[in-house]
C-alpha positions, 0 to 999 in steps of 0.5 A: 398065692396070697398069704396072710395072717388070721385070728379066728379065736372063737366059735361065733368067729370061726362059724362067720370067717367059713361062712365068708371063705365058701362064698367063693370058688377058690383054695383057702388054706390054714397052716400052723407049724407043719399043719395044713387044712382046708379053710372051708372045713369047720372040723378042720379048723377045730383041730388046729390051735385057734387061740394064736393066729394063723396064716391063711394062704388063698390061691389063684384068686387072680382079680378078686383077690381085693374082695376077698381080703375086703371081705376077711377084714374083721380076722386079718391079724396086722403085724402090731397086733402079732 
């Protein structure tokens, strides 16, 4: 499991980040505080406080797991943007 940190602070930017999470065959997982929700799941995020960062957890990626954090770029969050 990779484990990273995520800003999807807005509509347009929760609409693309599920976009770009359901192209792919894996478990991606929001978590703040104790919550823990479906990353494919717009509803879901729309629950969950989006105005701070959350950290993403992606499992059993294995080999492509540098596509997918290529492709997540614009809302990984780097630890001085915290």
């Amino acid at each position: 499991m990779k484990t990273v940190k995520v800003s999807i602070d807005s509509i347009e930017k929760v609409k693309e980040f599920v976009t770009i999470v359901n192209e792919y065959p894996y478990d991606f997982d929001l978590v703040t505080g104790r919550y823990v929700i479906n990353a494919k799941s717009i509803m879901g995020i729309f629950s969950l406080d989006i105005s701070k960062p959350l950290d993403l957890n992606i499992r059993d990626a294995g080999a492509q797991i540098n596509e997918i954090l290529e492709s997540l770029k614009p809302f990984i969050v780097t630890p001085e943007e915290q």
